[in-house]
C-alpha positions as a printed Julia matrix, in Angstrom:
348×3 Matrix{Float64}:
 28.82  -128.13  -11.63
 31.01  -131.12  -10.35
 27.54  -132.35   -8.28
 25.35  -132.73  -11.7
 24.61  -135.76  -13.61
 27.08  -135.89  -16.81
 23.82  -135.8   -19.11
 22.48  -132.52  -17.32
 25.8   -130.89  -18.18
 25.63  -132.2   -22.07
 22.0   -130.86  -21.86
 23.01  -127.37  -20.71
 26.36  -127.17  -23.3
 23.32  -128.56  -25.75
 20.69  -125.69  -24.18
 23.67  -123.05  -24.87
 24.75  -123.98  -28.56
 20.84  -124.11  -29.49
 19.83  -120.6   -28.13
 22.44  -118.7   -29.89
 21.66  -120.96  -33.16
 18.33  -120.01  -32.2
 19.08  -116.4   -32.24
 20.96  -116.45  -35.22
 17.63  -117.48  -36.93
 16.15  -115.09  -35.64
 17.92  -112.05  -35.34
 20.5   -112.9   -37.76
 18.44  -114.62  -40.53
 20.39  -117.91  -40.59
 18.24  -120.33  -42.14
 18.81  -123.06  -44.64
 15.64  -123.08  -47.38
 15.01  -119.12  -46.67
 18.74  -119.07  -47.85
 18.01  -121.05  -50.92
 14.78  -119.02  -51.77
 15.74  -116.03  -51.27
 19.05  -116.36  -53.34
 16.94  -118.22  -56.22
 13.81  -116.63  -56.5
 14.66  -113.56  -54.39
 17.58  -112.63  -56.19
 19.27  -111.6   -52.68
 22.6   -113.84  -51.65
 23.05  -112.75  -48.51
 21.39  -115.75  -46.41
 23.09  -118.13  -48.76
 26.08  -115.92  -48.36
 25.93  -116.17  -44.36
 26.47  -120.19  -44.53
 29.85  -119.35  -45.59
 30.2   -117.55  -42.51
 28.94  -120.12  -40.27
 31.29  -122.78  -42.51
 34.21  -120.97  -42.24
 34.28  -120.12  -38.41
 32.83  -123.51  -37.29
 35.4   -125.29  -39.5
 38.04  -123.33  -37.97
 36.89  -123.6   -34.09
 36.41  -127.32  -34.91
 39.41  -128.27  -36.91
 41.59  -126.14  -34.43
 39.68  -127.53  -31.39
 41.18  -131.18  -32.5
 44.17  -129.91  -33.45
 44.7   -128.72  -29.77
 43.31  -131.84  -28.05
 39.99  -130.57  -27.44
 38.11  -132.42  -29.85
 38.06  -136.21  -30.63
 36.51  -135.92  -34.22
 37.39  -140.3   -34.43
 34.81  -140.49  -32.39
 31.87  -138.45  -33.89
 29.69  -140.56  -36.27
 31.03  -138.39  -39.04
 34.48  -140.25  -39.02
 33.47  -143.16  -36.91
 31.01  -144.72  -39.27
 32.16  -145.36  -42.76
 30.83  -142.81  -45.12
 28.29  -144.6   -47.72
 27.63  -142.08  -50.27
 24.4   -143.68  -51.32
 23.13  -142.79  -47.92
 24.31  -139.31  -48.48
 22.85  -138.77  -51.61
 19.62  -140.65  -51.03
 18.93  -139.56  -47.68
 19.92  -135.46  -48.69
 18.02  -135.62  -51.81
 14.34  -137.24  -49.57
 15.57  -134.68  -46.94
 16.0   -131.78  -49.46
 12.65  -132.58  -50.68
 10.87  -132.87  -47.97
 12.03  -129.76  -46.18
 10.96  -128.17  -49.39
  7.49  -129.54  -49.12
  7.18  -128.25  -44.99
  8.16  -125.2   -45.53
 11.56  -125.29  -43.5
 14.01  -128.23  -42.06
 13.76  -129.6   -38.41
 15.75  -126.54  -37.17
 13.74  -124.16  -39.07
 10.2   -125.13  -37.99
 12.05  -125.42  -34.3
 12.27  -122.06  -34.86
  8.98  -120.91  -36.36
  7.64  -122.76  -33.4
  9.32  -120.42  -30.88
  7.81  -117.68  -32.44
  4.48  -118.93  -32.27
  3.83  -120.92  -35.25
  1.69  -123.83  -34.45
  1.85  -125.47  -37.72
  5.54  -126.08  -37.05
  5.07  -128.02  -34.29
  3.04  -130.68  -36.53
  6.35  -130.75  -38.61
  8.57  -130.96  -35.59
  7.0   -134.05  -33.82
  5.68  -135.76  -37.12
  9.64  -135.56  -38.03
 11.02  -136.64  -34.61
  8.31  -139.76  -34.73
  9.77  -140.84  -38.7
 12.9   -140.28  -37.92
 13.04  -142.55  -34.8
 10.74  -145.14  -36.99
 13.45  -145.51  -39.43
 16.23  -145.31  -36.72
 15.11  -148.02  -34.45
 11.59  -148.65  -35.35
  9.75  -150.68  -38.41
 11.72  -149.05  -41.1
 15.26  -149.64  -39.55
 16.03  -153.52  -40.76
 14.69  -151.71  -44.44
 17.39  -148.93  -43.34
 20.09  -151.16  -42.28
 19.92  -153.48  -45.35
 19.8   -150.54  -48.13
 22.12  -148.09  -46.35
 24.61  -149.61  -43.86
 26.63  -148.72  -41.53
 29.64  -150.49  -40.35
 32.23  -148.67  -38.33
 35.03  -147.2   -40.08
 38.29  -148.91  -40.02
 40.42  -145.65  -40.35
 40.99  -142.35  -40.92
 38.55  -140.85  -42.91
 37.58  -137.76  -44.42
 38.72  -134.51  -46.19
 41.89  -133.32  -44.69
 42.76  -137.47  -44.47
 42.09  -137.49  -48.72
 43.94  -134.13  -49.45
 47.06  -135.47  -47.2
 46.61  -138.99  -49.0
 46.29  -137.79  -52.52
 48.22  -134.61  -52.46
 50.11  -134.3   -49.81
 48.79  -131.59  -48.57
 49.57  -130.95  -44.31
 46.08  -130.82  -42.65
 46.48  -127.07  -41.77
 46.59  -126.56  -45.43
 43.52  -128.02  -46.52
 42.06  -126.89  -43.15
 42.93  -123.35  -43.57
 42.33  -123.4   -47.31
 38.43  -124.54  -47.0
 37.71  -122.38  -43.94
 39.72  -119.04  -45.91
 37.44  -120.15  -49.19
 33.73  -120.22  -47.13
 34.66  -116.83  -45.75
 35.95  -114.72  -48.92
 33.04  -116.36  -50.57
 30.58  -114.88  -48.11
 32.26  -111.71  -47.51
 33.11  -110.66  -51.1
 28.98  -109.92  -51.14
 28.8   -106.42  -50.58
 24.97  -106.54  -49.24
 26.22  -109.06  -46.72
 29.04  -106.68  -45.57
 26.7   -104.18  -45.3
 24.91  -106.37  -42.8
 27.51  -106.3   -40.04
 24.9   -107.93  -37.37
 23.93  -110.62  -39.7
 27.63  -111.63  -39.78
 28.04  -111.1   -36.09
 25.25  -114.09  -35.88
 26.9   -116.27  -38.24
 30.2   -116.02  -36.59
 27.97  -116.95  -33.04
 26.19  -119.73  -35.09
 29.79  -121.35  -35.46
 31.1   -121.28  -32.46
 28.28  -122.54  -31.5
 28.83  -125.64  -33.52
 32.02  -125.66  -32.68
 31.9   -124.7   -28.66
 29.94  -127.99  -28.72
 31.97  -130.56  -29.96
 34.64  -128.94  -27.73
 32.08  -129.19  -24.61
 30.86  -133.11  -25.45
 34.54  -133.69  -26.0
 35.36  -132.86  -22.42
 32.46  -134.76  -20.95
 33.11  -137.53  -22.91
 36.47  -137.93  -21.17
 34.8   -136.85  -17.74
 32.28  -139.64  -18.12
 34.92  -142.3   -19.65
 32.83  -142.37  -22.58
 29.34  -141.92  -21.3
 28.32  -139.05  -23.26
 28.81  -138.78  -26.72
 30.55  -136.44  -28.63
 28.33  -134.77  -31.09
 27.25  -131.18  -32.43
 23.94  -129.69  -33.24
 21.44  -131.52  -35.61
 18.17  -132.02  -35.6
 16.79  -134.83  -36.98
 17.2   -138.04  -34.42
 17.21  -135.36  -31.58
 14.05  -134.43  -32.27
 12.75  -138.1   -31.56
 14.78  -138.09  -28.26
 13.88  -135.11  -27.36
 10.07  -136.3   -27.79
 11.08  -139.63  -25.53
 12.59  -138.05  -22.98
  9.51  -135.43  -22.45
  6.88  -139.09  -22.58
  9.05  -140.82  -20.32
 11.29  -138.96  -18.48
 13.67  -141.32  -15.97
 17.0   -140.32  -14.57
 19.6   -140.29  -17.09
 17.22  -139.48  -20.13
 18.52  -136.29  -20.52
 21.03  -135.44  -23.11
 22.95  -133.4   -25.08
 20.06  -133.98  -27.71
 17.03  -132.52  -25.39
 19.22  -129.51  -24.69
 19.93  -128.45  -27.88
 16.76  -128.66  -28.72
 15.0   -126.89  -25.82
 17.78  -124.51  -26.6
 16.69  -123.27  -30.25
 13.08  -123.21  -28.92
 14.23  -120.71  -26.52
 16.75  -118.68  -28.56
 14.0   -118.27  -30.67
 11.49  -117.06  -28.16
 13.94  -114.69  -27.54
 14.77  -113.17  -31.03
 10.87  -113.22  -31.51
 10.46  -111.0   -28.94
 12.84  -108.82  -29.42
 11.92  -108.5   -32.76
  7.94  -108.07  -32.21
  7.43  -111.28  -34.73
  5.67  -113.76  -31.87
  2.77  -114.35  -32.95
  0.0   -117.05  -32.87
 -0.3   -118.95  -36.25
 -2.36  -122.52  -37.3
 -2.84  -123.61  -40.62
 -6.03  -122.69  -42.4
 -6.22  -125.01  -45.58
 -5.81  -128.83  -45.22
 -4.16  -129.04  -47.99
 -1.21  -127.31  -46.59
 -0.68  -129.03  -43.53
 -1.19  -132.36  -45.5
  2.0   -131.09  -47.71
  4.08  -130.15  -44.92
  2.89  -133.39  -42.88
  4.43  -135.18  -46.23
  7.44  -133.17  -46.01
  7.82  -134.0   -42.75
  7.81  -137.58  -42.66
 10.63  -137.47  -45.8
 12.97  -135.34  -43.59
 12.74  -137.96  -40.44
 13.33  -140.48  -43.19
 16.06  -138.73  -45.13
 17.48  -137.52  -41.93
 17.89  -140.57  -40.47
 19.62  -142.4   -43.96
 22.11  -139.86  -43.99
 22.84  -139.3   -40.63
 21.93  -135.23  -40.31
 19.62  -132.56  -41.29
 20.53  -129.54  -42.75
 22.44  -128.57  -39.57
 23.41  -131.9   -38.65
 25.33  -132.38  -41.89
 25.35  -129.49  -43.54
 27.26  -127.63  -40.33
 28.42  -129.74  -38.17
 29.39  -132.93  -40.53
 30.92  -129.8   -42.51
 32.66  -128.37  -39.48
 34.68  -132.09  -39.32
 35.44  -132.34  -42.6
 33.72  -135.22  -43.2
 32.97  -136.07  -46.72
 28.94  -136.8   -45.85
 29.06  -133.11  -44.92
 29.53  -131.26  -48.19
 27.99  -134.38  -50.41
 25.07  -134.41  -48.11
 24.29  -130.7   -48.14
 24.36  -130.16  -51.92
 21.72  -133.58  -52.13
 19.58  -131.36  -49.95
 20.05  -128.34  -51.84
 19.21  -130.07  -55.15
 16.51  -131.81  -53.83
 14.69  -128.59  -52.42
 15.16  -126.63  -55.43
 12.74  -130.1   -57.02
 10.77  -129.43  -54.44
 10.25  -125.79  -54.56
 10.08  -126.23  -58.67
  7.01  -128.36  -58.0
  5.49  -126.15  -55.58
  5.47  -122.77  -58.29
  5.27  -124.65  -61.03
  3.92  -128.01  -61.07
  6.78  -129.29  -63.21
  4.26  -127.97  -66.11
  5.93  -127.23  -69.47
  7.08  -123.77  -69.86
C-alpha cells in the first residue's frame, strides 16, 4: 500500500464506499426517488424510512470521526465554502426536478446501469457532460455570477448555530439529530420487520462515513494532495468520464473510484438477486424526458454542490446547513416533477 500513488489509494477507499452503497441499492432498496414514490404514491414508508437509517449512522461515524481527529470537516466544501442558500434551493429544486423527469438521480441510474439498463447510461454521461459544462465549461461564468462561492471565513454549520444560538455542546446537537433520524426510521414497524434492509442502511453509512475518515488520512499523507470528500455523484460523474477519455498518471481519484465502485456493487446485488438484465428504451419520447432530466441534474448538481447523495448524505453527515436545505429542494422539486408526469398539472 505504501508503494501506490496517493490517488490510487483515494480511488480504492472511493471503489469500497461505492460497492457497498451499491449494494445497498440493490439488495437493500436504498434509493432516493423510489423512496419518495413509494412512500407517496405507494403508500409504503419503508425506503423513505431507511434514509433515516443511513442519516443517523453516517452522522454519527462522521461527527464522531472529527470529534476523534479523524476527520477534518473545515476542509470539505460543505464548511469550506460559504453556504449560499439560493444555490441550495435553486440548484435542489432543478435537481429534484430533473431526477424526477429521468427516472432516478446520478446514483440511481449508476445503479440501474449495473444491472443492465442501457437507458441509464444516457442519463449517467449526459449528466456527467452538464454538470462539468456548468462547473468549468460555458455555463460556469453564468454559475459563478448567479450563485457564488467564496470561501468561508469561519465556522459554519449546524452544531456551530445550535452552540451559537443556544448553547447547546456539539455532542448535544450531534447526538440529538443522529438519535431523531433513527427513532424516526425505526418506529416503522414494516421497516423493523425488514432487518436486512436496515443492515444495508447501517453499511450505506459507514460507508459515507468510512470515507471521509479514509480521504482524511490521505489528505494528511499527501500534505493536502487529495481532497477530503464523501460520496456524490454529480461532478464525479464528469471526472469520472475525463479520466476514462484521457487517462494520464495522476487522473485517478477518489471520484473515479466511487463511481466504478457503485457500478460494481450493483453488478453484484443484480446478480445475486437474478434482476440483470438487458434493457434500451423503446419510445423516443422517453429517453427525450429523461435526456431533459438529465441535463437539469448536472445543472442543479453542480449549483448546489451535490446530488441526492452528495448533499442529501454526505453534506447531511457534516452537518452542514446545504445538507438538509438542499435535500428537501430536491424532494419538493421531484414530487413537481412526478405531479407532472401522472397528471399533467391538469385540474382535478
Amino acid at each position: 500500500m505504501d508503494d501506490l500513488p496517493f490517488g490510487t489509494v483515494a480511488a480504492l477507499i472511493g471503489l469500497a464506499s461505492g460497492m457497498t452503497l451499491g449494494l445497498a441499492a440493490r439488495l437493500g432498496d436504498f434509493c432516493t426517488l423510489g423512496a419518495l414514490e413509494s412512500a407517496v404514491y405507494g403508500a409504503d414508508q419503508r425506503r423513505m424510512r431507511l434514509w433515516g437509517i443511513v442519516l443517523g449512522v453516517a452522522i454519527l461515524g462522521t461527527q464522531f470521526g472529527a470529534i476523534f481527529g479523524l476527520i477534518d470537516l473545515g476542509q470539505t466544501i460543505y464548511h469550506a465554502i460559504k453556504w449560499n442558500p439560493a444555490a441550495s434551493i435553486v440548484g435542489g429544486g432543478l435537481f429534484g426536478y430533473g431526477m424526477a423527469l429521468a427516472g432516478n438521480c446520478g446514483f440511481g441510474a449508476l445503479v440501474r446501469f449495473g444491472g443492465g439498463d442501457l437507458r441509464s447510461l444516457v442519463v449517467v454521461i449526459v449528466m456527467g457532460v452538464l454538470g462539468y459544462v456548468a462547473l468549468s465549461g460555458p455555463l460556469a461564468p453564468l454559475r459563478m455570477a448567479l450563485f457564488s462561492q467564496p470561501t468561508a471565513t469561519g465556522p459554519q454549520g449546524i452544531v456551530h448555530s445550535a452552540n451559537l444560538w443556544l448553547g447547546l455542546p456539539p455532542v448535544v446537537t450531534i447526538t440529538a439529530l443522529a438519535a431523531a433520524c433513527l427513532i424516526w426510521a425505526l418506529s416503522y414497524a414494516p421497516l423493523r420487520a425488514r432487518p436486512a434492509m436496515i443492515g444495508w442502511g447501517v453499511a450505506a453509512g459507514l460507508a459515507v462515513a468510512g470515507a471521509f475518515i479514509g480521504t482524511s488520512w490521505l489528505n494528511d499523507a499527501s500534505l493536502g494532495g487529495v481532497v477530503i470528500e464523501g460520496p456524490s455523484f454529480t461532478a464525479p460523474i464528469g471526472r469520472t468520464l475525463i479520466f476514462l477519455m484521457t487517462s494520464t498518471a495522476g487522473g485517478i481519484t477518489f471520484s473515479v473510484g466511487s463511481v466504478a465502485g457503485v457500478l460494481l456493487g450493483a453488478l453484484i446485488g443484480s446478480m445475486i438477486r437474478g434482476l440483470f438484465r438487458w434493457e434500451a428504451c423503446e419510445d423516443p419520447r422517453e429517453l427525450g424526458r429523461q435526456i431533459g432530466g438529465a441535463a437539469l441534474m448536472g445543472v442543479g448538481g453542480v449549483i448546489a454542490m451535490g446530488c441526492s447523495v452528495g448533499q442529501g448524505v454526505s453534506g447531511v453527515a457534516t452537518l452542514a446547513w446545504s445538507g438538509p436545505v438542499t435535500l428537501a429542494a430536491m424532494l419538493i422539486g421531484a414530487l413537481i416533477g412526478l405531479r407532472q408526469l401522472i397528471t399533467g398539472f391538469q385540474p382535478e
